[in-house]
Each structure stands twice: as C-alpha cells, then as structure tokens.
C-alpha positions as CSV (number, residue, x, y, z in Angstrom):
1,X,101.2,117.6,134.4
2,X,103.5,114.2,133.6
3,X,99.9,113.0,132.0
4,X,99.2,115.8,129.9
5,X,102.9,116.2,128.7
6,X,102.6,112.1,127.9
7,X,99.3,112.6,125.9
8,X,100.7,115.2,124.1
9,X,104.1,114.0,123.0
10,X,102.2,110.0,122.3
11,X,99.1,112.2,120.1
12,X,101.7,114.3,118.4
13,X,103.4,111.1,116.9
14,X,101.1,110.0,113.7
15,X,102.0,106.0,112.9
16,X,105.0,105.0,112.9
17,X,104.0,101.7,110.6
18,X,101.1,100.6,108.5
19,X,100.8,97.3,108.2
20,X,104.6,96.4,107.8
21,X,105.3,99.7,105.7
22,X,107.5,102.0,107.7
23,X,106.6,105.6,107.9
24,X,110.0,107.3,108.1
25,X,110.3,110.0,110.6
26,X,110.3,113.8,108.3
27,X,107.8,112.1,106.6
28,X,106.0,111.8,109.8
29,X,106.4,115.0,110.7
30,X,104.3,116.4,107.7
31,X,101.6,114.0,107.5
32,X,98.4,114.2,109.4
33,X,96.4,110.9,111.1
34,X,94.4,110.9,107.7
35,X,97.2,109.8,106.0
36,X,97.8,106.6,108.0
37,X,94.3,106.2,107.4
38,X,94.2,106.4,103.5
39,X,97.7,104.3,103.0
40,X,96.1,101.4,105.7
41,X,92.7,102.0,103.0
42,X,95.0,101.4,99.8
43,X,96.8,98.5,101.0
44,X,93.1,97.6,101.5
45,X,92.6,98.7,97.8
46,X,90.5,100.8,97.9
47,X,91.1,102.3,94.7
48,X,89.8,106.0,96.2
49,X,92.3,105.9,99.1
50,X,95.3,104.9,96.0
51,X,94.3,107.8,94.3
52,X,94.3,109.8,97.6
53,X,97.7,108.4,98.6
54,X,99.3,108.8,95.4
55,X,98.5,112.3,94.9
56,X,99.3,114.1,98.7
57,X,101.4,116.8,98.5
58,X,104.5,116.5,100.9
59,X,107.3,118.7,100.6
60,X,111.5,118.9,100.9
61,X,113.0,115.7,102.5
62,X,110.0,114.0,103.1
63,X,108.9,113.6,99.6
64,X,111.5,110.9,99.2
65,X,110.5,109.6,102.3
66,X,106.7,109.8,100.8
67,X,108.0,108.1,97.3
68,X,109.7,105.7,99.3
69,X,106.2,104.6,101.0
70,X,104.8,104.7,97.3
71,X,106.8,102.2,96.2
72,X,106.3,100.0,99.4
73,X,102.7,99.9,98.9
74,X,102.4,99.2,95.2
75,X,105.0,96.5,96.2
76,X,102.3,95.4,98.6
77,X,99.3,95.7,96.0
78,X,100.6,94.9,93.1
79,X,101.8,96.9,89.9
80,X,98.7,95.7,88.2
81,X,96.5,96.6,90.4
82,X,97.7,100.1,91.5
83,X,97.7,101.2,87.7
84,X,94.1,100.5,87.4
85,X,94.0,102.8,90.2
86,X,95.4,105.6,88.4
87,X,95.2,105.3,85.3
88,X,92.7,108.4,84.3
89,X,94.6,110.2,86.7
90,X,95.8,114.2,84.8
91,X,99.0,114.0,83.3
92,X,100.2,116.7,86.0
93,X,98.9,114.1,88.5
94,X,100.9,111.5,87.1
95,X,104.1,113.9,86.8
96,X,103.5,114.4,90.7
97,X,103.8,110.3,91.3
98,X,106.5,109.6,88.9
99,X,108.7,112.1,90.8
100,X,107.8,111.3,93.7
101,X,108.8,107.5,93.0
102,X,112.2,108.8,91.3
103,X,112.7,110.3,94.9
104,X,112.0,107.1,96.6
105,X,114.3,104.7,94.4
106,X,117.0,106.9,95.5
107,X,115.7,107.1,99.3
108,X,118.8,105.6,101.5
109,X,116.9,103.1,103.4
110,X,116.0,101.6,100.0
111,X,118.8,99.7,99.2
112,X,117.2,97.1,96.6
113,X,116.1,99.5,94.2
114,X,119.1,102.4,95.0
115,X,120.5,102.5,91.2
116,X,117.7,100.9,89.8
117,X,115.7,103.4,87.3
118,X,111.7,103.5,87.6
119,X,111.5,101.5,84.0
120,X,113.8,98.9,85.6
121,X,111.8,98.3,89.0
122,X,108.0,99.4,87.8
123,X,107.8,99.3,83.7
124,X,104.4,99.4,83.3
125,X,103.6,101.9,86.0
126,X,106.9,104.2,84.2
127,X,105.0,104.0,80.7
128,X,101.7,104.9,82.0
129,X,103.1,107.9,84.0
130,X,104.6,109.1,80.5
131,X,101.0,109.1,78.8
C-alpha cells in the first residue's frame, strides 16, 4: 500500500525543472508530462515545440507562472531565434504570448525584469507581437 501511495504522489508531480528552467509549482499543477516534453524540445529549438510552447493555454495564477517560463526560455534561445519561431504565428496567437509575457515580467520570483516593460527587456519580440 506505502508503494502504490509513493508511485502515485512521485507520478502525480510533472518536472519540477527543465534543464535549469524552474517549473513553479500552480504552474505544475496545470500542465501535463507533454509539456515538460515540448519546453525540453524548444530549448532544443525545435521551432515546432516553440510554437507548441508558446501557444498552451494555462489559466489563473499559473499563467504568470507560464509567462514566467516564456521568458526563461527565450532567455535560453535567444530573442533572435525564438521570433523566427513565431513569426507567422495569427495575431490572436501572438496577443496570447504577449500577455502571457506581461504576466511573467511581473511574476515575483522575477526580480530582474519586475518593473521592466516587455519593449524594455524583449524589443524586437514586443514589436513583432504588435503586427
């Protein structure tokens, strides 16, 4: 009975990090194991697995959680190369990662980009989700 218990509390947690970004813990509550998998495949980039990343839906609290990761791995990538990623992504799409970044500039663990504004941290990225 201790076993299955174990099994089932250790399966029920998803990652806790990918590759040195920190999956906060609501965020973790919402996600599934394929989103470990596509964020280890961006940081990877594989420009699919970006798209994939950028554009899961994740609601309440752990959207700035999910921002928060954003930024983490387009720190990781590269600016550059995440907007070739995205770029003929919908406008709606884009509207969807630009707020979802907004949310993670302001996340509290966050502290270097806190009162920072998108334009500020990630220019290009902030004029290409305008257009």
């Amino acid at each position: 009975m201790i076993i299955i218990i174990s099994m089932t509390i250790i399966s029920c947690n998803n990652c806790n990090e990918i590759q040195g970004i920190e999956i906060p813990e609501l965020l973790n509550r919402q996600i599934d194991d394929s989103y470990c998998d596509t964020l280890d495949k961006a940081i990877k980039l594989d420009k699919e697995a970006i798209i994939k990343i950028s554009t899961y839906k994740i609601s309440d609290a752990g959207g700035y959680e999910h921002g928060y990761v954003l930024i983490r791995l387009i720190e990781k990538i590269g600016e550059q190369e995440y907007l070739r990623a995205i770029e003929n992504l919908s406008l709606e799409e884009k509207k969807s990662i630009e707020s979802y970044l907004w949310a993670g500039l302001g996340y509290g663990v966050n502290k270097i980009y806190k009162t920072k504004k998108l334009n500020e941290v990630l220019p290009l990225l902030a004029e290409l989700l305008k257009r």
